[in-house]
Residue frames as a rotation matrix with the C-alpha (Angstrom) as fourth column:
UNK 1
0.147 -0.974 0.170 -4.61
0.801 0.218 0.558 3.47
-0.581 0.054 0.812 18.69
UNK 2
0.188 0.253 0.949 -5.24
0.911 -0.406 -0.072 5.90
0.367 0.878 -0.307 16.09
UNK 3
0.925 0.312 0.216 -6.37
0.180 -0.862 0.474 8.48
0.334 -0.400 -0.854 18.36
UNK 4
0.468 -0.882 0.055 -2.96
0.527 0.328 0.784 7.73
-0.709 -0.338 0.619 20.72
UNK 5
-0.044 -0.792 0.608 -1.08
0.946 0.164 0.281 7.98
-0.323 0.587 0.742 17.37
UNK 6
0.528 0.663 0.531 -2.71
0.842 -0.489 -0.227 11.12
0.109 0.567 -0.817 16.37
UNK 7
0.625 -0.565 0.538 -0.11
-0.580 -0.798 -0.164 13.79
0.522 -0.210 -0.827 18.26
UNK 8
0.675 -0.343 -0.653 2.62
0.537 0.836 0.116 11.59
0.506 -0.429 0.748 19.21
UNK 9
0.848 -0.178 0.499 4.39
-0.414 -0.810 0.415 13.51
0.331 -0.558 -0.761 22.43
UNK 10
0.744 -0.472 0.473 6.60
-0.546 -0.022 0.838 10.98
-0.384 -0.882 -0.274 23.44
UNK 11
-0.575 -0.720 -0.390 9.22
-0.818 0.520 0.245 8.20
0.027 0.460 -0.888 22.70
UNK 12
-0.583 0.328 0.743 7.31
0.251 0.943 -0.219 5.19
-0.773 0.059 -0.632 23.87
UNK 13
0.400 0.822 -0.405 4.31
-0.262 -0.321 -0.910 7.30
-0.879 0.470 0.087 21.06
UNK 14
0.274 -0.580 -0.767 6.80
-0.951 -0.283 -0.125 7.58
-0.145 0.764 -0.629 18.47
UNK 15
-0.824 -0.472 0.312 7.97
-0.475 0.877 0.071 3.60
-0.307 -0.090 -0.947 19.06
UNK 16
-0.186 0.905 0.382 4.42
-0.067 0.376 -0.924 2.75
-0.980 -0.198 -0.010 18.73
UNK 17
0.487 0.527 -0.697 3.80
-0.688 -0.259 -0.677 4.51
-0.537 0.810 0.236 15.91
UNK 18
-0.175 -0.577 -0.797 6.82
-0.966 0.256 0.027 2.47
0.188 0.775 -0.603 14.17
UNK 19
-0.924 0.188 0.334 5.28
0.170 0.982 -0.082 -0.79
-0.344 -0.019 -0.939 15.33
UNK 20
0.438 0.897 0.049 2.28
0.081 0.015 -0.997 -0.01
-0.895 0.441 -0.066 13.64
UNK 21
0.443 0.025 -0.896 3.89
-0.745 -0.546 -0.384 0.80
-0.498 0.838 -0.223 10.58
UNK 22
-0.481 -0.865 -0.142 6.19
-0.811 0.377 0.448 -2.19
-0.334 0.331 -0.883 10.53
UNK 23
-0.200 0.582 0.788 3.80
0.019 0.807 -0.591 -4.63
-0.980 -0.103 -0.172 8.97
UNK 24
0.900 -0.011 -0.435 3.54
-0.349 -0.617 -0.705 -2.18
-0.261 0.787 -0.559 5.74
UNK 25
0.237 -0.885 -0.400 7.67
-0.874 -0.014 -0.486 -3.11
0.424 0.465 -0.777 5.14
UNK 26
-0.107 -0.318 0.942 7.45
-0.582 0.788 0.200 -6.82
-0.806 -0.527 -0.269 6.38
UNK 27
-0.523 -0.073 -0.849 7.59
-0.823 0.302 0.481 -8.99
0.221 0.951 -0.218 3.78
UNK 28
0.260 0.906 0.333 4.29
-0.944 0.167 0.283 -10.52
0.201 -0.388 0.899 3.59
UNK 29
0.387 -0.179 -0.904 5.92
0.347 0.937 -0.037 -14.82
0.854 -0.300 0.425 4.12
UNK 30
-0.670 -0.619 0.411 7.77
-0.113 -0.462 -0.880 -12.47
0.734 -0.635 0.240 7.29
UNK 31
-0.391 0.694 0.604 4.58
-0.892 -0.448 -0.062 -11.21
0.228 -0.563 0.795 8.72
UNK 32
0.717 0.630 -0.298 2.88
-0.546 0.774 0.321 -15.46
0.433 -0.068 0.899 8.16
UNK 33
0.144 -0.254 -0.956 5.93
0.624 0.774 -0.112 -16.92
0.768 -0.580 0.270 9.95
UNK 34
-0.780 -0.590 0.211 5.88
0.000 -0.337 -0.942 -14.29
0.626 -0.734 0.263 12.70
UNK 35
0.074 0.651 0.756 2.38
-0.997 0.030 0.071 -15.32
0.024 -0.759 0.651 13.46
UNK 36
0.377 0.362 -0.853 3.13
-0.113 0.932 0.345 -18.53
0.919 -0.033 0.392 13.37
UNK 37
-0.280 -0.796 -0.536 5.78
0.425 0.398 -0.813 -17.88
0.861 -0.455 0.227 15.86
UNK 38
-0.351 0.734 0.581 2.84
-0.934 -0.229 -0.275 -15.68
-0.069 -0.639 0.766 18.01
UNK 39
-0.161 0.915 0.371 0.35
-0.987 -0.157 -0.042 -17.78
0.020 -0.373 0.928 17.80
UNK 40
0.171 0.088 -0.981 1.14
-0.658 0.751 -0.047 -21.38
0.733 0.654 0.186 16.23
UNK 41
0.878 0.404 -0.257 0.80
-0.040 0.596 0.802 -24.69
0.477 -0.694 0.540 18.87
UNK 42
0.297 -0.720 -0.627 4.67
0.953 0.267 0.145 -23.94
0.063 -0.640 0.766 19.37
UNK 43
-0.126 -0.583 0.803 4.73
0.342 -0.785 -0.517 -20.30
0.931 0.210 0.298 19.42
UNK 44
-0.691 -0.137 0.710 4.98
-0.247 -0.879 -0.409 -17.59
0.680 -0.457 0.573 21.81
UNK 45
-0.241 0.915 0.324 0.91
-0.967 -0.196 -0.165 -17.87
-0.087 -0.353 0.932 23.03
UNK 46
-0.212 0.485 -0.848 0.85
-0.634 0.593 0.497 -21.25
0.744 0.643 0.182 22.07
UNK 47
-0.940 -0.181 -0.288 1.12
0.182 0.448 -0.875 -22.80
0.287 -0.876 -0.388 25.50
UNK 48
-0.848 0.530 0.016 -1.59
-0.220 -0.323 -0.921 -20.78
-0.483 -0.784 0.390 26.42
UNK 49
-0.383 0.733 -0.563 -3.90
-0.920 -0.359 0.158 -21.52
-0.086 0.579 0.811 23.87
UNK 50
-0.564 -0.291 -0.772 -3.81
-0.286 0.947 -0.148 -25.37
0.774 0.137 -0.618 24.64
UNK 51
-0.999 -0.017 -0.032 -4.47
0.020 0.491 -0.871 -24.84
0.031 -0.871 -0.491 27.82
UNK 52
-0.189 0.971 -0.145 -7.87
-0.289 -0.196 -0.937 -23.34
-0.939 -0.135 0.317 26.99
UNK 53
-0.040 0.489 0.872 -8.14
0.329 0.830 -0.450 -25.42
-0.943 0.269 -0.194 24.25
UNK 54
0.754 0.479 -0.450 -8.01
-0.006 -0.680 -0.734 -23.08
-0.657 0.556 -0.509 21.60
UNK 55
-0.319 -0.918 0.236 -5.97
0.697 -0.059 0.715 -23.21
-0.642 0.392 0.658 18.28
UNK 56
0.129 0.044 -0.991 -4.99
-0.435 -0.895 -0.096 -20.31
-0.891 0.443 -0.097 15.98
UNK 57
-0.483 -0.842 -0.241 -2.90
-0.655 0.165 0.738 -21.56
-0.581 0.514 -0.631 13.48
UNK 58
-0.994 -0.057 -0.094 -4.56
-0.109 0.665 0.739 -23.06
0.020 0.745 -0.667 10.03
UNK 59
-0.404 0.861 -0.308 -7.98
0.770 0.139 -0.623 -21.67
-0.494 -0.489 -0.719 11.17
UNK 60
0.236 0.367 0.900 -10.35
0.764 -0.642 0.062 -19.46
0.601 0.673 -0.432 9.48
UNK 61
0.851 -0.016 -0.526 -9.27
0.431 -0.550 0.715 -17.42
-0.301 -0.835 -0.461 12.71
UNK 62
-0.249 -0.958 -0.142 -5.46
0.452 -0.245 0.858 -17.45
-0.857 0.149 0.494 11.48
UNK 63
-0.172 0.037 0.984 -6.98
0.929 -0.325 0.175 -15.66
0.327 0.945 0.022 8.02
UNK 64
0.540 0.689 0.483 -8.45
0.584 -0.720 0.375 -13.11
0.607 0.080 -0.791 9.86
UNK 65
0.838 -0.440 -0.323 -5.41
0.362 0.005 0.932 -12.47
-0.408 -0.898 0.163 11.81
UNK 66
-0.084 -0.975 -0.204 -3.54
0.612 -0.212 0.762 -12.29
-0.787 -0.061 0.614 9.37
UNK 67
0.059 0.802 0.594 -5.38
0.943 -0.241 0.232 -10.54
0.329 0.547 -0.770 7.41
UNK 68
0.815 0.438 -0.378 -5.82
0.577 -0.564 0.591 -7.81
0.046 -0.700 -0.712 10.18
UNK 69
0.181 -0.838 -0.514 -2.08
0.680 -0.271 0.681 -7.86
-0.710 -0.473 0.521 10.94
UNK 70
-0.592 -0.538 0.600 -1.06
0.755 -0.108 0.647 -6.69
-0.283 0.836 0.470 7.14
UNK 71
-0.312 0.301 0.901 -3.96
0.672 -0.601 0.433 -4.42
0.672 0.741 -0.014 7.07
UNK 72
0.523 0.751 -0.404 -4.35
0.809 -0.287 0.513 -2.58
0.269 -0.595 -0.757 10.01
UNK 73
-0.473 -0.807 0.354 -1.70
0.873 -0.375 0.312 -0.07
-0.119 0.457 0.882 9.07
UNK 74
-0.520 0.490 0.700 -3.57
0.428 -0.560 0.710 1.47
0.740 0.668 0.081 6.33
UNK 75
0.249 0.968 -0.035 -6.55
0.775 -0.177 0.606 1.80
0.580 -0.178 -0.795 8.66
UNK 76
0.481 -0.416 -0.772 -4.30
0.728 -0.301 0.616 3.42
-0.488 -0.858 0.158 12.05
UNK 77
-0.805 -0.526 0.274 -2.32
0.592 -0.740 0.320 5.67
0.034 0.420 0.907 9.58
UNK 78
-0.271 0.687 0.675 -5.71
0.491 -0.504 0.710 7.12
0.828 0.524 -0.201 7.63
UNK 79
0.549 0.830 -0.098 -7.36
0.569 -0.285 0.771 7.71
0.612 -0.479 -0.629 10.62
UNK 80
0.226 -0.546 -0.807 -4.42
0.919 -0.154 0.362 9.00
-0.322 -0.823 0.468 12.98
UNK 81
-0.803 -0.486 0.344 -3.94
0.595 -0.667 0.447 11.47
0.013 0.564 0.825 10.19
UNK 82
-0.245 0.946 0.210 -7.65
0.594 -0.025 0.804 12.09
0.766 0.322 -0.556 10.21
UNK 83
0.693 0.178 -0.699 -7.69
0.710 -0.002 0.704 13.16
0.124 -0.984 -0.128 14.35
UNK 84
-0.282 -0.897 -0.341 -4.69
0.838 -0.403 0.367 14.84
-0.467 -0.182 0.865 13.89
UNK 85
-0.574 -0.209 0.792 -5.93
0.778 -0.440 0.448 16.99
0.254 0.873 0.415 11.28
UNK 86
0.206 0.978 0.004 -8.89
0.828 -0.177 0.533 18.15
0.522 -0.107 -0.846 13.49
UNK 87
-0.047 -0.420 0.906 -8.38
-0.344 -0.845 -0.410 22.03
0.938 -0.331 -0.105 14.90
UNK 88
-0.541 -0.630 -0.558 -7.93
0.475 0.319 -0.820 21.61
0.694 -0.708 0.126 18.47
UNK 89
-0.942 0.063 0.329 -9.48
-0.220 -0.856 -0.468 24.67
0.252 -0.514 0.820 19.34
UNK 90
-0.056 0.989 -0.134 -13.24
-0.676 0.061 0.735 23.28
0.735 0.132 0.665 18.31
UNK 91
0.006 0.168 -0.986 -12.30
0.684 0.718 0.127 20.26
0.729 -0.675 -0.110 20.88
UNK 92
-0.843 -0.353 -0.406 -11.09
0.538 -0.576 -0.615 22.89
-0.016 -0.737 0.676 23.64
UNK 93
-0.791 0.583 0.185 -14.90
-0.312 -0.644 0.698 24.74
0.526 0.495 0.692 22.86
UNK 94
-0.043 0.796 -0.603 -16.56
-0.341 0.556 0.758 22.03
0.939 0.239 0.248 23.04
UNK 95
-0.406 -0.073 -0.911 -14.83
0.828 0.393 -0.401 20.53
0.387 -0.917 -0.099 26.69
UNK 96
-0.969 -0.230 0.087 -15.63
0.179 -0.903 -0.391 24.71
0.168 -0.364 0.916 27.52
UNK 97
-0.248 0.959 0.138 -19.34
-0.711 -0.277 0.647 24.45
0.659 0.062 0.750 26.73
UNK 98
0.106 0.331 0.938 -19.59
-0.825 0.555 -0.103 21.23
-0.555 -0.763 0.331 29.38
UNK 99
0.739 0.364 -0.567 -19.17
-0.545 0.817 -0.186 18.19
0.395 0.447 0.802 26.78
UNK 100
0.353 -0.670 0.653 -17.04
-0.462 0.482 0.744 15.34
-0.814 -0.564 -0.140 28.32
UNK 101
-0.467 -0.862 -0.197 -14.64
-0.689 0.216 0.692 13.64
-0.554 0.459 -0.695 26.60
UNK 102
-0.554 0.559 0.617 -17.22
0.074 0.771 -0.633 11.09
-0.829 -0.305 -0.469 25.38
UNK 103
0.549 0.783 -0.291 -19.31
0.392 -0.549 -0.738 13.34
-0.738 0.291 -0.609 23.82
UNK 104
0.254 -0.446 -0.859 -16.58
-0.616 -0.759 0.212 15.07
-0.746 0.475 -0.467 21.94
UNK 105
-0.812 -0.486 0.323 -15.07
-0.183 0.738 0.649 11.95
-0.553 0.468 -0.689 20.64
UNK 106
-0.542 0.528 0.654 -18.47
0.507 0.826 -0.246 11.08
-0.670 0.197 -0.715 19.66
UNK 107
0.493 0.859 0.139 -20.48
0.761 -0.348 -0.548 13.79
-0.422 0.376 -0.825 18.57
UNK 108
0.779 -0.358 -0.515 -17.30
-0.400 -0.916 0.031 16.22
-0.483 0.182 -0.857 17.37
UNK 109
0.044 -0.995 -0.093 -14.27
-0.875 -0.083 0.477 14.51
-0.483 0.061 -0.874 16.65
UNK 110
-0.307 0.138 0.942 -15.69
0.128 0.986 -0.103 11.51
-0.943 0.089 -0.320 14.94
UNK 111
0.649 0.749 -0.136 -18.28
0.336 -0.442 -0.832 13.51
-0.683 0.494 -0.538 12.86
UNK 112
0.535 -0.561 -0.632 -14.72
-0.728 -0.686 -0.008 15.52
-0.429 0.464 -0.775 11.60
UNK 113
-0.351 -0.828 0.437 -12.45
-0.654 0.551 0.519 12.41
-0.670 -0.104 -0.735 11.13
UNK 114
0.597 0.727 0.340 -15.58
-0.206 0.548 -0.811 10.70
-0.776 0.413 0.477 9.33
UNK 115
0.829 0.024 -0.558 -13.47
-0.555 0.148 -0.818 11.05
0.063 0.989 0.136 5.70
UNK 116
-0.139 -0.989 -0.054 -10.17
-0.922 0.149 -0.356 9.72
0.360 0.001 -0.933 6.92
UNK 117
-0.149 0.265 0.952 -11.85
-0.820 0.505 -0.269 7.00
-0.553 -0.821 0.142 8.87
UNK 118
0.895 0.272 0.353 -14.13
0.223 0.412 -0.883 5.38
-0.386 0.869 0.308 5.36
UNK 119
0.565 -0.606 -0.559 -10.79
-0.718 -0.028 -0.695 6.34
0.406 0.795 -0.451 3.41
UNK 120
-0.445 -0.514 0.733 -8.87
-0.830 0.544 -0.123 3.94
-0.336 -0.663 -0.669 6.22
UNK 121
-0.003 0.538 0.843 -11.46
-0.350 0.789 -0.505 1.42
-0.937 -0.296 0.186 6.40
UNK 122
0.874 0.486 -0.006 -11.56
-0.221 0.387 -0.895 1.18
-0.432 0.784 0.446 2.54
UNK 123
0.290 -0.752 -0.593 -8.09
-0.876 0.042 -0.481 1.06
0.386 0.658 -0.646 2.08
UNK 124
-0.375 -0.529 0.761 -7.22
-0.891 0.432 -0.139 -1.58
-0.255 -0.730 -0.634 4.53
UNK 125
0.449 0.837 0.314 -10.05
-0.439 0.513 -0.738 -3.55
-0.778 0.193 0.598 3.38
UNK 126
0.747 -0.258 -0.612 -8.69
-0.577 0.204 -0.791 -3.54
0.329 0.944 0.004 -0.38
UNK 127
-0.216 -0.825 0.522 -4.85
-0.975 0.158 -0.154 -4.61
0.045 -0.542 -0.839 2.04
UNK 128
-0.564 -0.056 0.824 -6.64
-0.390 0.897 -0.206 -7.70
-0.728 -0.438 -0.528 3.46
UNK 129
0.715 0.689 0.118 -8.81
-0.428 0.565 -0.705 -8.87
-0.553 0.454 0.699 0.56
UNK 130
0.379 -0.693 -0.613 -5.07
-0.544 0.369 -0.753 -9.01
0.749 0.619 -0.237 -1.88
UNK 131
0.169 -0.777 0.606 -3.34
-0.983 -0.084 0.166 -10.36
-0.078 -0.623 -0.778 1.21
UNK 132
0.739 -0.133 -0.661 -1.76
-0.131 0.934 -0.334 -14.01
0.661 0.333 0.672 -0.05
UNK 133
0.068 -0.997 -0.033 1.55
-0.371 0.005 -0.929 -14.42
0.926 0.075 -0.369 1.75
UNK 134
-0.855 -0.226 0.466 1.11
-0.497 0.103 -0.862 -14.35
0.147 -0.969 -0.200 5.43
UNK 135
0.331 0.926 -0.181 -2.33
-0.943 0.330 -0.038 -16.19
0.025 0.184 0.983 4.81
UNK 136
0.655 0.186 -0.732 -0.91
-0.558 0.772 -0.304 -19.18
0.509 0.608 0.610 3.36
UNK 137
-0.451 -0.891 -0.044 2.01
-0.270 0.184 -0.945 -19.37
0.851 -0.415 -0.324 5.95
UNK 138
-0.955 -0.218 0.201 -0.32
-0.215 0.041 -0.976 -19.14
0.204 -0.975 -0.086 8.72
UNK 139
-0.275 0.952 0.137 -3.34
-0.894 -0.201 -0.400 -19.87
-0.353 -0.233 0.906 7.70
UNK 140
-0.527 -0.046 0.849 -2.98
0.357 0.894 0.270 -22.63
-0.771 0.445 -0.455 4.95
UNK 141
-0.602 0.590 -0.538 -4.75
-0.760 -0.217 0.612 -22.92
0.244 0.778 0.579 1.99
UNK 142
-0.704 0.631 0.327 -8.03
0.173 0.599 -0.782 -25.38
-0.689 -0.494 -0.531 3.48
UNK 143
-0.481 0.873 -0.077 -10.58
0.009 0.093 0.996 -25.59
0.877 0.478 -0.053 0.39
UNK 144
0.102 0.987 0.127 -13.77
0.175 -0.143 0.974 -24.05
0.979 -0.077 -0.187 2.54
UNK 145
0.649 0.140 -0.748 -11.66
0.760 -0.094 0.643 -23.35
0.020 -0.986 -0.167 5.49
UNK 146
0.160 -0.599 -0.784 -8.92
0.165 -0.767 0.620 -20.77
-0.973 -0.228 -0.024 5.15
UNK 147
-0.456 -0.548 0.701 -8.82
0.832 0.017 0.555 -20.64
-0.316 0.836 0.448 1.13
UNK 148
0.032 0.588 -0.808 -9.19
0.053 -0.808 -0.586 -16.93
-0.998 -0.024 -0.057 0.42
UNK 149
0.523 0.485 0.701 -9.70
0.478 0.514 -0.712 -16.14
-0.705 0.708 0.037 -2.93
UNK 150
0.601 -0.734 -0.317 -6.27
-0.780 -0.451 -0.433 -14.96
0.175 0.508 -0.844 -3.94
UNK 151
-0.635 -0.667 0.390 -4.96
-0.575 0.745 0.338 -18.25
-0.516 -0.010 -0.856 -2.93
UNK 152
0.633 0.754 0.177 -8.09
0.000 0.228 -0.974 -19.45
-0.774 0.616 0.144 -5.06
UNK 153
0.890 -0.245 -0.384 -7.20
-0.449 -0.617 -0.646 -17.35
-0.079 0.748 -0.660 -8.10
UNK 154
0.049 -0.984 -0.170 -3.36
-0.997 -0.058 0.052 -19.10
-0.061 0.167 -0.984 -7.49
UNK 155
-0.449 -0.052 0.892 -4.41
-0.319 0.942 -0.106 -22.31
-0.835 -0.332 -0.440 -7.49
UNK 156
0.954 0.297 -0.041 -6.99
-0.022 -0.068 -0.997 -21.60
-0.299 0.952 -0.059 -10.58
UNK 157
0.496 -0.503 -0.707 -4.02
-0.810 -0.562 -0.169 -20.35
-0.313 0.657 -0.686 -11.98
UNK 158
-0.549 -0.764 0.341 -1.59
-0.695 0.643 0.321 -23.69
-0.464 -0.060 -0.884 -11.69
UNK 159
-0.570 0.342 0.747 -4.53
0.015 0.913 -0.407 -25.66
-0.821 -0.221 -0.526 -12.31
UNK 160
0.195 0.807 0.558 -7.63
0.965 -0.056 -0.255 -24.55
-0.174 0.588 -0.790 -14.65
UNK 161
-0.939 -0.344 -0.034 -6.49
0.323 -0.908 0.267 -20.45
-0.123 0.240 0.963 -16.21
UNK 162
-0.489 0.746 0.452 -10.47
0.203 -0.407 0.891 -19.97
0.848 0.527 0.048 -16.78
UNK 163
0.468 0.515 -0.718 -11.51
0.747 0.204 0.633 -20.81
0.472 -0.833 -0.289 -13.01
UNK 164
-0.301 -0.366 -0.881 -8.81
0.855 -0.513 -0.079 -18.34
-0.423 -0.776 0.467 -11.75
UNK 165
-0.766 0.151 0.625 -9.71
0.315 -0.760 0.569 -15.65
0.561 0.632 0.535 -14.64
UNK 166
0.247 0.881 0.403 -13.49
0.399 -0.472 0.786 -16.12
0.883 -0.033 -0.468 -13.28
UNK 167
0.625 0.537 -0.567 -12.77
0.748 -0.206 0.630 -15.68
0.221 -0.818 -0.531 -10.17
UNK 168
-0.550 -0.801 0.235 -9.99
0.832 -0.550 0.071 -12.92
0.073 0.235 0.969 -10.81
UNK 169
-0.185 0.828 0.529 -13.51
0.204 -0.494 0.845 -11.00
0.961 0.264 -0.078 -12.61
UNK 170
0.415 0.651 -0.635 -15.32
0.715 0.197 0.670 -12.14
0.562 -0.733 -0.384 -9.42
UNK 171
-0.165 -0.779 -0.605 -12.32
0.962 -0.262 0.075 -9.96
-0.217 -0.570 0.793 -7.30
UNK 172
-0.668 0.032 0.744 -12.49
0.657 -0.444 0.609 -7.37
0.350 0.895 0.276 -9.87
UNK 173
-0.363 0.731 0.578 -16.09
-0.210 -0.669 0.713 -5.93
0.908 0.137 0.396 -9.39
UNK 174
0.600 0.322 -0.732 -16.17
0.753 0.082 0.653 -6.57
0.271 -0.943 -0.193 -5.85
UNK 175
-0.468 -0.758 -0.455 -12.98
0.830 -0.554 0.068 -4.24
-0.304 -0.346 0.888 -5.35
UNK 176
-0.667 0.271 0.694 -14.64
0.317 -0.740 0.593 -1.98
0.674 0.616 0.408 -8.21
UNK 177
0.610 0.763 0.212 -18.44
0.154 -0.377 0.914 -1.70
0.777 -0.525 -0.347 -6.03
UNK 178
0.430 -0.280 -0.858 -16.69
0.895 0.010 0.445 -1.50
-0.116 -0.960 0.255 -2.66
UNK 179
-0.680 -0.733 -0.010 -14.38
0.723 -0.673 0.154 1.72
-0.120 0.098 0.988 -4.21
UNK 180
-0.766 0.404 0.501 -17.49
0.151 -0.644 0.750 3.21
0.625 0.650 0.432 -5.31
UNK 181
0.419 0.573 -0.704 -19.34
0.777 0.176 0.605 2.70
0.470 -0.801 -0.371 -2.16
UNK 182
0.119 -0.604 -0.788 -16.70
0.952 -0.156 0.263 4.03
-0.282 -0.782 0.556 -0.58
UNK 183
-0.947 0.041 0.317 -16.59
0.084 -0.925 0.372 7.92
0.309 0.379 0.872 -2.96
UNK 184
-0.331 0.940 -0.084 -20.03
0.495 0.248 0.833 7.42
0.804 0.234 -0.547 -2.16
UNK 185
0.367 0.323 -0.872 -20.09
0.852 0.258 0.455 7.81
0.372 -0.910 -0.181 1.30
UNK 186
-0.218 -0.425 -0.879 -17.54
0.748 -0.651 0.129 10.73
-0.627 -0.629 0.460 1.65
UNK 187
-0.851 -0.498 0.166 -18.77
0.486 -0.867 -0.109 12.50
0.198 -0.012 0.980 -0.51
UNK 188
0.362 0.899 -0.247 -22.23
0.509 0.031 0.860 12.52
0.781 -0.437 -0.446 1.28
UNK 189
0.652 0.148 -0.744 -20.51
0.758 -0.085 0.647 13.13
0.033 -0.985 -0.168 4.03
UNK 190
-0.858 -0.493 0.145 -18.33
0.514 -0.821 0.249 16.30
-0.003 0.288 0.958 2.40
């Protein structure tokens, strides 16, 4: 999608791009009752999922969905900007010396895109770890089945202020190592 997004040429590109973006300005209880209304046993898909037996809705599946939805933005922006940024000419070299499209993507146009890609992947990340709203709409809060640990941290909170603190901490220096991974990597790879 990225890639796609990366020189948008057309209208239907340009539409795209604004359905990718519109998760970013949905208000996040929006975004958890429009998957309910995708995916939930009466939405949209829900028919079909019955038939094969399969629910979304209130599943460790519906976290990661929604999860995904609210943060796959971040990731499709970073990177689209990333592809976009790459000279053109080195791809147009590279198709000139015999490399197929494959090859370029893989061994050229990846290799360039590399910082925008870890700057995506870490922002989006940071997106779905805070993400409370569309979680709890469509996932639930399930102690050991869909409680993430911002609906944790909101329950601590109502309930026990030291349990959400710890696990606030616990949030804390997981965001903290994951940010520092993440400077790590690019600039290894600067």
């Amino acid at each position: 999608m990225a890639y796609l997004l990366a020189s948008p040429r057309s209208r239907l590109e340009r539409i795209l791009d604004t359905i990718v973006d519109l998760p970013t300005v949905l208000p996040p209880s929006v975004a958890g009752i429009a998957l309910l209304l995708a995916f939930g046993r009466r939405g949209l898909l829900g028919p079909v999922f019955d038939v094969l037996g399969v629910h979304v809705a209130f599943t460790s599946v519906a976290v990661v969905l929604a999860q995904t939805f609210v943060a796959s933005p971040f990731y499709i922006k970073s990177a689209a900007l990333a592809f976009a940024s790459i000279d053109a000419d080195l791809l147009q070299a590279a198709a000139l010396d015999g490399a197929g499209n494959r090859q370029i993507f893989r061994h050229i146009t990846v290799p360039l895109a590399w910082a925008g890609l870890v700057s995506g992947l870490v922002m989006s990340w940071a997106r779905a770890l805070g993400e409370f709203g569309a979680t709890i709409l469509f996932a639930g809060n399930l102690q050991g089945v869909t409680q993430t640990m911002p609906l944790a941290i909101y329950i601590g909170f109502e309930v026990n202020i030291e349990t959400a603190a710890t696990l606030s901490v616990i949030l804390l220096a997981l965001s903290f190592t994951a940010l520092l991974l993440a400077k790590a990597l690019l600039s290894r790879a600067r």
